[in-house]
SEMI-780426 format. One record per residue: residue in three letters; residue number from 0; chain; x, y, z of N, C-alpha, C, O in turn. Coordinates in nm, 2 decimals. Atoms other than C-alpha are relative to their C-alpha. Example, Ala and Ser with C-alpha at 12.3 -4.5 7.8 and 13.67 -1.06 7.14 Angstrom:
REM residues 2
{pt 'Ala'; 0; 'A'; {0.09; -0.12; 0.00}; {1.23; -0.45; 0.78}; {0.09; 0.12; 0.00}; {0.19; 0.12; 0.07}}
{pt 'Ser'; 1; 'A'; {-0.09; -0.11; 0.00}; {1.37; -0.11; 0.71}; {-0.08; 0.11; 0.08}; {-0.03; 0.22; 0.09}}
REM end
This chain:
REM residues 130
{pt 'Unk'; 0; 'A'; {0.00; -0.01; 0.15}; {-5.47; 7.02; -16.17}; {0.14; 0.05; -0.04}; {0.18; 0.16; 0.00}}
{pt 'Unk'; 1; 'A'; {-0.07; -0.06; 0.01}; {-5.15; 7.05; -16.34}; {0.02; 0.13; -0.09}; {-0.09; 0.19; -0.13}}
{pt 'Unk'; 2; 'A'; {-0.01; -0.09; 0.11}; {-5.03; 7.32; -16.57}; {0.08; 0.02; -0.11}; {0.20; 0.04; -0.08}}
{pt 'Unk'; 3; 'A'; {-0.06; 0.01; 0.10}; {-4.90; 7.33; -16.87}; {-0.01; 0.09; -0.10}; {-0.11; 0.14; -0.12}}
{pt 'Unk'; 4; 'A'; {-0.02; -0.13; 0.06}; {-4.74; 7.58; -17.14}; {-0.03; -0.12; -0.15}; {-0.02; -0.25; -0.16}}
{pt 'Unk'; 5; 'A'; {0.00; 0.07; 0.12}; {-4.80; 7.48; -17.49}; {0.02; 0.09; -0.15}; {-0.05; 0.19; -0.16}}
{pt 'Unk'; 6; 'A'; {0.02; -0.11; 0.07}; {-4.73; 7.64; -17.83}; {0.01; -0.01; -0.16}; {0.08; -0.09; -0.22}}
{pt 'Unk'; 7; 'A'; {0.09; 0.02; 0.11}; {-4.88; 7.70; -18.15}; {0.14; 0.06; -0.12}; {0.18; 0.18; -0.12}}
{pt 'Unk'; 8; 'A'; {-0.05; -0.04; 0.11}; {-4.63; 7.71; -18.46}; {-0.04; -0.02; -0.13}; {-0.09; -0.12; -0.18}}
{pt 'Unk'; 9; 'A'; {0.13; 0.01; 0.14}; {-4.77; 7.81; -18.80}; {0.11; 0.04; -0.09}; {0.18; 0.14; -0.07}}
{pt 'Unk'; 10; 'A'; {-0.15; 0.00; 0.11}; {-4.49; 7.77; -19.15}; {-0.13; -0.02; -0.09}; {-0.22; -0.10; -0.05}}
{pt 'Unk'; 11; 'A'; {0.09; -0.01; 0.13}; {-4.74; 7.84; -19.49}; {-0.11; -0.04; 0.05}; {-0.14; -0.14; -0.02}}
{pt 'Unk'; 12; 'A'; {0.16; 0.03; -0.01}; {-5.09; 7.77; -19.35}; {-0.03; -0.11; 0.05}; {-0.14; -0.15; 0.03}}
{pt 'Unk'; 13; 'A'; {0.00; 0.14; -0.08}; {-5.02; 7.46; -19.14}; {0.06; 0.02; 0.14}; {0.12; 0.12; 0.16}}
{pt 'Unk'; 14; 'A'; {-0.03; -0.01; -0.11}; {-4.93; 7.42; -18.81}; {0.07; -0.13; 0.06}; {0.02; -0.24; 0.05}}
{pt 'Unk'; 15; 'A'; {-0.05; 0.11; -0.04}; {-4.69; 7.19; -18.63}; {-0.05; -0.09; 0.16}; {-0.06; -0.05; 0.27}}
{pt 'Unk'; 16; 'A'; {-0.01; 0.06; -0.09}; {-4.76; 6.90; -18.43}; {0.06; -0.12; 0.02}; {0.09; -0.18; -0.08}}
{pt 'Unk'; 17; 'A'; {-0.10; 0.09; -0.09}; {-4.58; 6.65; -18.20}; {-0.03; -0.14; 0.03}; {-0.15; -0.16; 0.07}}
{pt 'Unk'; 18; 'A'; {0.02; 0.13; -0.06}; {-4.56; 6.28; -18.11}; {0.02; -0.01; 0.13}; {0.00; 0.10; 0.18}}
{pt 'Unk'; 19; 'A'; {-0.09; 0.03; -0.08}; {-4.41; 6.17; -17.82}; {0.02; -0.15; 0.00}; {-0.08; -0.21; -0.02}}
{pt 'Unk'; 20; 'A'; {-0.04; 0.09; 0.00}; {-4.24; 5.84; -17.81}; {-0.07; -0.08; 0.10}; {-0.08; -0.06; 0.22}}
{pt 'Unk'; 21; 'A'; {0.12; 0.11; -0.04}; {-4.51; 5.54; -17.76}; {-0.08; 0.01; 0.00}; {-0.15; -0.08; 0.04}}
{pt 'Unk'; 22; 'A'; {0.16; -0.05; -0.05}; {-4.80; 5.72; -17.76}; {-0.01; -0.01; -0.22}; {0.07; -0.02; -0.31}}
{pt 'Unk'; 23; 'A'; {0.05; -0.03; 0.15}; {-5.00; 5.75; -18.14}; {-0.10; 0.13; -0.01}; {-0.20; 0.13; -0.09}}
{pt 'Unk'; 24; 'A'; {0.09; -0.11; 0.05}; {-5.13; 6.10; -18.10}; {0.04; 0.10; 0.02}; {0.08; 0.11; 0.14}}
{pt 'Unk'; 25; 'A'; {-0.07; -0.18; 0.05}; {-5.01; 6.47; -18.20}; {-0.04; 0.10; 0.07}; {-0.16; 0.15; 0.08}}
{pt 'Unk'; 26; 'A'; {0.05; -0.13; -0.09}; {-5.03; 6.72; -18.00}; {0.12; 0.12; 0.02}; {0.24; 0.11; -0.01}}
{pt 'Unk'; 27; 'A'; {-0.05; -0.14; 0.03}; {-4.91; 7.09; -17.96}; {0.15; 0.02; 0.09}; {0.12; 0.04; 0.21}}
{pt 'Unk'; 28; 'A'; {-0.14; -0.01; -0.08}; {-4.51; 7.11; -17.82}; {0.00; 0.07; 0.12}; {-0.05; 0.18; 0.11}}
{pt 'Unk'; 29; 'A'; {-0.04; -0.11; -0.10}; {-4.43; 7.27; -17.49}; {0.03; -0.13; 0.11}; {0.11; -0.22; 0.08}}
{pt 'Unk'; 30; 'A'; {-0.05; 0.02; -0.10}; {-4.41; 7.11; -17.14}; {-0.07; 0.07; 0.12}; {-0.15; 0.16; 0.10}}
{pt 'Unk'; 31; 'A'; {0.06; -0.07; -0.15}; {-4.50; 7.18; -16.74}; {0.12; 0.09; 0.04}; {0.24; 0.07; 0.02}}
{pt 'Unk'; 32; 'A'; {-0.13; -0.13; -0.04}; {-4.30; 7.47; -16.61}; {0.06; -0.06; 0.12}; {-0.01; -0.13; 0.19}}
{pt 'Unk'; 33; 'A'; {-0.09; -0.03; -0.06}; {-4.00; 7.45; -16.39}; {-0.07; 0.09; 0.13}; {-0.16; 0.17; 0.11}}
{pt 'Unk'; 34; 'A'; {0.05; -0.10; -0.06}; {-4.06; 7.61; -16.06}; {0.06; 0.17; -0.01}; {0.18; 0.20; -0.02}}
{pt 'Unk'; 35; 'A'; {-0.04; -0.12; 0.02}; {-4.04; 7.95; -16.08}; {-0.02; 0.08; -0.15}; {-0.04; 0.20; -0.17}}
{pt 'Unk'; 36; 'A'; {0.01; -0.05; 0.08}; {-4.04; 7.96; -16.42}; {-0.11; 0.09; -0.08}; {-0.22; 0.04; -0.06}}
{pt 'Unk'; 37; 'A'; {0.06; -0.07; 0.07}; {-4.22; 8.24; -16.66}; {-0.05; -0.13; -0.13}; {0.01; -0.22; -0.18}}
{pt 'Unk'; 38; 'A'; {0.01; 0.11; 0.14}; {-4.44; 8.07; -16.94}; {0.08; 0.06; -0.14}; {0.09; -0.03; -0.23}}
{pt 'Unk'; 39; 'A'; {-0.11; -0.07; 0.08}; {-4.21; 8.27; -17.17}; {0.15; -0.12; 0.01}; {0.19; -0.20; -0.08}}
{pt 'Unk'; 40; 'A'; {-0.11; 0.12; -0.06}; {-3.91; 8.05; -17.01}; {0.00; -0.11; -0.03}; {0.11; -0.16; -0.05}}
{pt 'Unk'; 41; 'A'; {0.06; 0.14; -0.01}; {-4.09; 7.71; -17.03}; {0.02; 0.01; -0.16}; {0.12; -0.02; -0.21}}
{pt 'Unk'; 42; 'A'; {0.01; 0.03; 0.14}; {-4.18; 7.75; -17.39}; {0.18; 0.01; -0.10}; {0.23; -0.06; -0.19}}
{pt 'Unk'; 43; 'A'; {-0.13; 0.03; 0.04}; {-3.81; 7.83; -17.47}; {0.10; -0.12; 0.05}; {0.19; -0.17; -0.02}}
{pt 'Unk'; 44; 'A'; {-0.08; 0.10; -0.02}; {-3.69; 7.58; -17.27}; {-0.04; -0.11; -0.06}; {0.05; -0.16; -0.13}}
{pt 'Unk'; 45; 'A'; {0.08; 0.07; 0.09}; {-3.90; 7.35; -17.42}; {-0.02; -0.06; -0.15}; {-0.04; -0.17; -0.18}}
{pt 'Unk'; 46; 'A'; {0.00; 0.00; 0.14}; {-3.91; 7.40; -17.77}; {0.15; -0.04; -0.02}; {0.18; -0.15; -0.06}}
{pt 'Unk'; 47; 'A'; {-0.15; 0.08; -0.01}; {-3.51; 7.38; -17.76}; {0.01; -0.15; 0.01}; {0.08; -0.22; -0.07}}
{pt 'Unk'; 48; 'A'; {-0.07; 0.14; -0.09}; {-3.51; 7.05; -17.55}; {-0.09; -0.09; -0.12}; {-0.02; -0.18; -0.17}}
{pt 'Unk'; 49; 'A'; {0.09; 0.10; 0.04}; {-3.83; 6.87; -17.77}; {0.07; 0.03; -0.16}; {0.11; -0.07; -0.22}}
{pt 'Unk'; 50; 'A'; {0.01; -0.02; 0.11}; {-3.75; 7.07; -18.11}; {0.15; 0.05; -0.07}; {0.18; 0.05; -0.19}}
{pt 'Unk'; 51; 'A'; {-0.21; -0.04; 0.07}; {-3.34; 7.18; -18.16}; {-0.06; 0.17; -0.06}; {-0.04; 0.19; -0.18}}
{pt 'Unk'; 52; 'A'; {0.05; -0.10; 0.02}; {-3.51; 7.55; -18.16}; {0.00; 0.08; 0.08}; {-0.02; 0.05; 0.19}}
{pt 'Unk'; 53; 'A'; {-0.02; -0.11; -0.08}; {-3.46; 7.91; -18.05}; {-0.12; 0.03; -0.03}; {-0.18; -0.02; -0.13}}
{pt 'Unk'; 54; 'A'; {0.13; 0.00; 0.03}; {-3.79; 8.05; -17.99}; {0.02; 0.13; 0.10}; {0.10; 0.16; 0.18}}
{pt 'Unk'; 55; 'A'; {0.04; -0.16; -0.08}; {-3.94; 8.43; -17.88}; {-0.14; 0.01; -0.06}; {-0.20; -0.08; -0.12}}
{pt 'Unk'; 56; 'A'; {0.13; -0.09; 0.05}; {-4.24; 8.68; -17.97}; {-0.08; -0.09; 0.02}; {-0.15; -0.15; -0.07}}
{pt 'Unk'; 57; 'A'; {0.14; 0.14; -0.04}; {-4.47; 8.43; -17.80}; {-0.14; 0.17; 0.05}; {-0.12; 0.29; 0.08}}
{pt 'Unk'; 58; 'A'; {0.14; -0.06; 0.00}; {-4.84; 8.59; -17.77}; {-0.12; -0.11; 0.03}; {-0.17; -0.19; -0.04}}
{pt 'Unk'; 59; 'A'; {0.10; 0.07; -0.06}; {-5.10; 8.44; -17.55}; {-0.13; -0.03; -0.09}; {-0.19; 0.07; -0.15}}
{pt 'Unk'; 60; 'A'; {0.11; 0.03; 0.16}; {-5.39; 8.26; -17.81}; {-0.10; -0.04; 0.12}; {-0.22; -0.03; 0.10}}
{pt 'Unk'; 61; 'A'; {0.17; 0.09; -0.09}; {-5.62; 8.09; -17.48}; {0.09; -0.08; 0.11}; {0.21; -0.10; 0.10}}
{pt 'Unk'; 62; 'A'; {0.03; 0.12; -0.11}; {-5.64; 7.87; -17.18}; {-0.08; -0.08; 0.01}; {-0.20; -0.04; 0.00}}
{pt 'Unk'; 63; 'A'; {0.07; 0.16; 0.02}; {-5.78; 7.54; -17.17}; {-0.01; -0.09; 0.09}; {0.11; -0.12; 0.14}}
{pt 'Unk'; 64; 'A'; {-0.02; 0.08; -0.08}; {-5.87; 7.29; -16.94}; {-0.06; -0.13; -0.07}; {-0.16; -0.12; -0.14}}
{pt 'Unk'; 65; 'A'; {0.01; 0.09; 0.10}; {-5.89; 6.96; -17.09}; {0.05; -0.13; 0.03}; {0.15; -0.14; 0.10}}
{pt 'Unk'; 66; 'A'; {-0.09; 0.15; -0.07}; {-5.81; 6.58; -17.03}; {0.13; -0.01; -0.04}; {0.18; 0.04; -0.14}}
{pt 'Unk'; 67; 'A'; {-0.19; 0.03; 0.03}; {-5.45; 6.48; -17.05}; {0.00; -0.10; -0.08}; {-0.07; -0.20; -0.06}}
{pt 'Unk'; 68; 'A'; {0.00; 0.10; 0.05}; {-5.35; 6.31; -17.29}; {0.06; -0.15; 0.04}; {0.00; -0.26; 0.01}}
{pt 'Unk'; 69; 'A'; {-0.08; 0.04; -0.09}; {-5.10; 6.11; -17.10}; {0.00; -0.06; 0.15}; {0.05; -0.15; 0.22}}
{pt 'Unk'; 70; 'A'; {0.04; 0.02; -0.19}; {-5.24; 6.15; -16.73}; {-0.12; -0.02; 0.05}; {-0.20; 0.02; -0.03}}
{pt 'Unk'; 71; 'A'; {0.14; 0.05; -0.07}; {-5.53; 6.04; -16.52}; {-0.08; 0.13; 0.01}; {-0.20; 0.13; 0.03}}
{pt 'Unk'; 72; 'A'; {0.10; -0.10; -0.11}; {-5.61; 6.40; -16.42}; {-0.06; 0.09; -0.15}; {-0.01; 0.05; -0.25}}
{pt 'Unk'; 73; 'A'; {0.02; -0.14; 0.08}; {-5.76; 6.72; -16.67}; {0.15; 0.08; 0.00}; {0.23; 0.03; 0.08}}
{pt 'Unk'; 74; 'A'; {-0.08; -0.13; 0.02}; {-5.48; 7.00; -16.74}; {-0.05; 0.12; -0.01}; {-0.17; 0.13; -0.04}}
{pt 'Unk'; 75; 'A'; {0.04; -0.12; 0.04}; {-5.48; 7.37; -16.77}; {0.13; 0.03; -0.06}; {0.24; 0.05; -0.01}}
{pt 'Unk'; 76; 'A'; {-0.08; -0.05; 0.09}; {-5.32; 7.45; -17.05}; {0.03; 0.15; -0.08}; {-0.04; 0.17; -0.18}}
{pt 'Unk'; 77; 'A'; {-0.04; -0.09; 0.05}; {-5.17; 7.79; -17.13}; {0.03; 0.02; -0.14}; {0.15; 0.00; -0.16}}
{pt 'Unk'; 78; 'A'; {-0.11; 0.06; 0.16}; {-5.10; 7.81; -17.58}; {0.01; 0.16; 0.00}; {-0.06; 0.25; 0.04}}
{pt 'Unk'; 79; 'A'; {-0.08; -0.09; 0.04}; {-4.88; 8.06; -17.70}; {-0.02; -0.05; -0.16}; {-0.06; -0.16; -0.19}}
{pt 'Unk'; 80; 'A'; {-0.04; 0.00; 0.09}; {-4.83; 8.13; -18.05}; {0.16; 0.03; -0.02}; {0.20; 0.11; 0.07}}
{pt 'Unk'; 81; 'A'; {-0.12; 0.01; -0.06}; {-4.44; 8.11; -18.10}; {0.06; 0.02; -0.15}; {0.01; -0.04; -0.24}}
{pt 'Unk'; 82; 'A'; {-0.12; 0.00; 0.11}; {-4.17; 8.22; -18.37}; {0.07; -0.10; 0.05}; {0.07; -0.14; 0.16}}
{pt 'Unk'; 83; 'A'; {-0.13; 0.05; -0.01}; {-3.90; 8.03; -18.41}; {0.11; -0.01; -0.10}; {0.09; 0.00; -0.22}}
{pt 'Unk'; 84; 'A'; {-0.06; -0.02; 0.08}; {-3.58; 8.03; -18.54}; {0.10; -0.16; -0.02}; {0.16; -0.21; 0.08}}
{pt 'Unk'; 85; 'A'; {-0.12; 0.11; 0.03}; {-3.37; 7.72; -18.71}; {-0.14; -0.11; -0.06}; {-0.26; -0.07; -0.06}}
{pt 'Unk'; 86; 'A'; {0.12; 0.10; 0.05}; {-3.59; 7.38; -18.86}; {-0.05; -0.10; 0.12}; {0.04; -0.18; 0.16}}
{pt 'Unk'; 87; 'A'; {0.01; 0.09; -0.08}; {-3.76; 7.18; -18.61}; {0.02; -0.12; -0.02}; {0.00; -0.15; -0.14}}
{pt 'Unk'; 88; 'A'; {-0.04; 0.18; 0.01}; {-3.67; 6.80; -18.58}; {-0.04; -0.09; 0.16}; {-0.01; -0.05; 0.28}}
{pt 'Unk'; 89; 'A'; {0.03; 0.09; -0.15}; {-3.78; 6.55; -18.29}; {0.12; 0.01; 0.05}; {0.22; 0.01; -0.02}}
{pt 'Unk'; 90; 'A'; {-0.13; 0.01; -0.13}; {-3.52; 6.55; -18.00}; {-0.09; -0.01; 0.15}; {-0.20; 0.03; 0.19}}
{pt 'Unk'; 91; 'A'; {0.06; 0.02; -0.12}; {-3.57; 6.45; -17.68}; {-0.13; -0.14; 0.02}; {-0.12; -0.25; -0.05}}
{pt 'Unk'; 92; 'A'; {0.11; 0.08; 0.01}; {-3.90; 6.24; -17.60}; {-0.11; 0.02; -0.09}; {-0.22; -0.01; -0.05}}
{pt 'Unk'; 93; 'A'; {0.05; 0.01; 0.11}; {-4.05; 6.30; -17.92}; {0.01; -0.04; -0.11}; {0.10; 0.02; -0.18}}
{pt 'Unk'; 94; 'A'; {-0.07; 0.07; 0.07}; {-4.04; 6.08; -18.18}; {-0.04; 0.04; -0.14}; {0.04; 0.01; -0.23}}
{pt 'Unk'; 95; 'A'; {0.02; -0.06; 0.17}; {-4.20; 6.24; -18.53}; {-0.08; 0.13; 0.03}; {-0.16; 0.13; 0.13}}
{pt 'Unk'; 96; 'A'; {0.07; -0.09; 0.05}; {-4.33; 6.60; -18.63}; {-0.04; 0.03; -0.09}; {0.02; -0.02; -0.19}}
{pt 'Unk'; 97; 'A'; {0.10; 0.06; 0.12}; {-4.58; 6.66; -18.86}; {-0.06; 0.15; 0.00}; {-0.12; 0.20; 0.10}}
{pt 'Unk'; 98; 'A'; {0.10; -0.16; 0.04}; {-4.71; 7.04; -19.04}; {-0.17; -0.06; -0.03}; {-0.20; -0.13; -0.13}}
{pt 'Unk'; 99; 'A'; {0.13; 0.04; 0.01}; {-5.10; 6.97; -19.00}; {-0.08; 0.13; -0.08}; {-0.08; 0.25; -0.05}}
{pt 'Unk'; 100; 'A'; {0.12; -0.10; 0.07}; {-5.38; 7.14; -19.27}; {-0.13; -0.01; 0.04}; {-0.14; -0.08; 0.14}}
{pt 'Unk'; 101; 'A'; {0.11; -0.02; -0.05}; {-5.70; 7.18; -19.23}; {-0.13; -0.13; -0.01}; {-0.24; -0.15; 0.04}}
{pt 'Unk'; 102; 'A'; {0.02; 0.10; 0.02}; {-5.74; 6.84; -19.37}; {0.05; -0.12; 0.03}; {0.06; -0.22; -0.03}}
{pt 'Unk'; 103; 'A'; {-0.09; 0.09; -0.08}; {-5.54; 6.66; -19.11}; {-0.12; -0.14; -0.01}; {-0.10; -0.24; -0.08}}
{pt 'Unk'; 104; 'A'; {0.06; 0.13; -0.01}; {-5.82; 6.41; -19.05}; {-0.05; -0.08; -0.11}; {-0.14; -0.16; -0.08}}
{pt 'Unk'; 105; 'A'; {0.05; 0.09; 0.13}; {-5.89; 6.24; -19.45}; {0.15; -0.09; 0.03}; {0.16; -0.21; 0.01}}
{pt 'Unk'; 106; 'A'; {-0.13; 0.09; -0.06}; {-5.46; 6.15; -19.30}; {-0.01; -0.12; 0.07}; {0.07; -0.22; 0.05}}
{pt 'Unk'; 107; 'A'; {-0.01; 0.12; -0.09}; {-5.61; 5.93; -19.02}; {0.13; 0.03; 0.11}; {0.21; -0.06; 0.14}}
{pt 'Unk'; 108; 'A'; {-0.11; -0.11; -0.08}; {-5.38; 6.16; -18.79}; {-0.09; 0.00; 0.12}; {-0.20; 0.04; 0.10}}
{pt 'Unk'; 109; 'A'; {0.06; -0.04; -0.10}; {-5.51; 6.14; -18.41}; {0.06; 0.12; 0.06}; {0.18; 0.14; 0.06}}
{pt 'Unk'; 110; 'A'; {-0.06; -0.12; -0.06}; {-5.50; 6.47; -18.24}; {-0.03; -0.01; 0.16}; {-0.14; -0.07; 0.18}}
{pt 'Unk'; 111; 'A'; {0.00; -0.05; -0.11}; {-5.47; 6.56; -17.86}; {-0.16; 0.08; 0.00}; {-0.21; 0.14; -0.09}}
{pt 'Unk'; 112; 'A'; {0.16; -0.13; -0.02}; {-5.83; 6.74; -17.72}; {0.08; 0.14; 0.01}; {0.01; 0.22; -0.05}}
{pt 'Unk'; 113; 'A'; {-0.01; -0.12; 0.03}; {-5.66; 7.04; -17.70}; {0.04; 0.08; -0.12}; {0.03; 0.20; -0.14}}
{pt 'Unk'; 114; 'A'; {-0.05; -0.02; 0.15}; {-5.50; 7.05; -18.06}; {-0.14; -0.03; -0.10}; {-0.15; 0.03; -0.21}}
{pt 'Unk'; 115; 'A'; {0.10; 0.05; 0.12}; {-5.81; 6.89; -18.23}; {-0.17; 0.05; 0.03}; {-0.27; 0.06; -0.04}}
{pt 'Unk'; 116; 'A'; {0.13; -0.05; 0.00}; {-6.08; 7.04; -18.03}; {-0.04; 0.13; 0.05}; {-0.16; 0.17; 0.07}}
{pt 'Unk'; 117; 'A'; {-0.01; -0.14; -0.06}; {-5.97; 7.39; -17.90}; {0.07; 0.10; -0.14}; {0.02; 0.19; -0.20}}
{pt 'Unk'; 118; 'A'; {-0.11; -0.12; 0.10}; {-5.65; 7.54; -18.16}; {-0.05; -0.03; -0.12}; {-0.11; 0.06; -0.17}}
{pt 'Unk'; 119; 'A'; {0.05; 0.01; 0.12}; {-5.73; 7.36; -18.48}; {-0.10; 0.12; -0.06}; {-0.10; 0.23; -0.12}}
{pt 'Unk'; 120; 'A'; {0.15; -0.08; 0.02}; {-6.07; 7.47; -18.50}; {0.01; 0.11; -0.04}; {0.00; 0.13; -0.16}}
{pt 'Unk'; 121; 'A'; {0.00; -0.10; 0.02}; {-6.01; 7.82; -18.43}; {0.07; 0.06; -0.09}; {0.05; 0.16; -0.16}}
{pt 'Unk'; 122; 'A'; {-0.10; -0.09; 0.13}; {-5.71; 7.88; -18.66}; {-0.05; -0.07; -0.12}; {0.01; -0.03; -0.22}}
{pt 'Unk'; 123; 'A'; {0.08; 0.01; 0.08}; {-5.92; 7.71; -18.89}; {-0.09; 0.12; -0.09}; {-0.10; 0.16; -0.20}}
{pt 'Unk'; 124; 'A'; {0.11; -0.11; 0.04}; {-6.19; 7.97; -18.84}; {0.07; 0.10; -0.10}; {0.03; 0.15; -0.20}}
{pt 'Unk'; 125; 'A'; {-0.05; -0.15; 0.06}; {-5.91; 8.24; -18.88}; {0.01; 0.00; -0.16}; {-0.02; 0.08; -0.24}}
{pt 'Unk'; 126; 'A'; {-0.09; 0.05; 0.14}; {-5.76; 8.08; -19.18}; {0.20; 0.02; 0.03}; {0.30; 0.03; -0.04}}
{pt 'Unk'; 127; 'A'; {-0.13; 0.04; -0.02}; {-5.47; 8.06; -19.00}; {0.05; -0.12; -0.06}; {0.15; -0.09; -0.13}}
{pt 'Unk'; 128; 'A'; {0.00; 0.12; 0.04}; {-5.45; 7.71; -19.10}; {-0.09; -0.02; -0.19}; {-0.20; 0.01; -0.23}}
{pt 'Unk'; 129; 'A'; {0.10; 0.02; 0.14}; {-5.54; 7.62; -19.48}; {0.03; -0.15; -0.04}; {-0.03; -0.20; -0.14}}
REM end
């Protein structure tokens, strides 16, 4: 199973999510780590390479095992919540980003299982998300 870092950015009561180029469904930014690397590391490298963003004060939200969106197998996905500093913009293998509310789906917006049936939700609950 692989593993993957992923991470939760929240600007006024919405939360950002990701394309990737060819695909039609949004899901939470990050990447598989580098060997060696810390998930601290990954998400910086990451967020830079997908989003043109300096990124710290990450804080572990959950772990998740969940089908891939992309791959044959499940994942275990690590989410961080993440500052960042500068504006995000697609770069890299991502082709649009999109601040999601609590009313992403009246959009017709497909989400990732772990964006749509794990993070949502909960920052829902909190009212992280409005």
């Amino acid at each position: 199973m692989k593993t993957k870092i992923g991470a939760i950015i929240l600007k006024e009561g919405k939360i950002l999510a990701v394309r990737k180029k060819k695909t039609d469904v949004f899901i939470i930014p990050g990447g598989q780590p580098n060997e060696g690397e810390t998930p601290e590391e990954t998400l910086k490298r990451e967020l830079k390479e997908e989003l043109g963003v300096e990124s710290g004060c990450f804080r572990l939200f959950g772990t998740f095992v969940a089908p891939a969106m992309f791959e044959a197998e499940k994942i275990k996905i690590a989410v961080y919540s993440a500052d960042i500093d500068g504006e995000p913009r697609p770069c890299s293998e991502i082709e649009e980003i999109c601040w999601l509310g609590k009313y992403w789906e009246d959009e017709g917006i497909k989400l990732g299982s772990v964006l749509g049936e794990k993070v949502l939700p909960q920052l829902i609950e909190w009212r992280f998300v409005r």
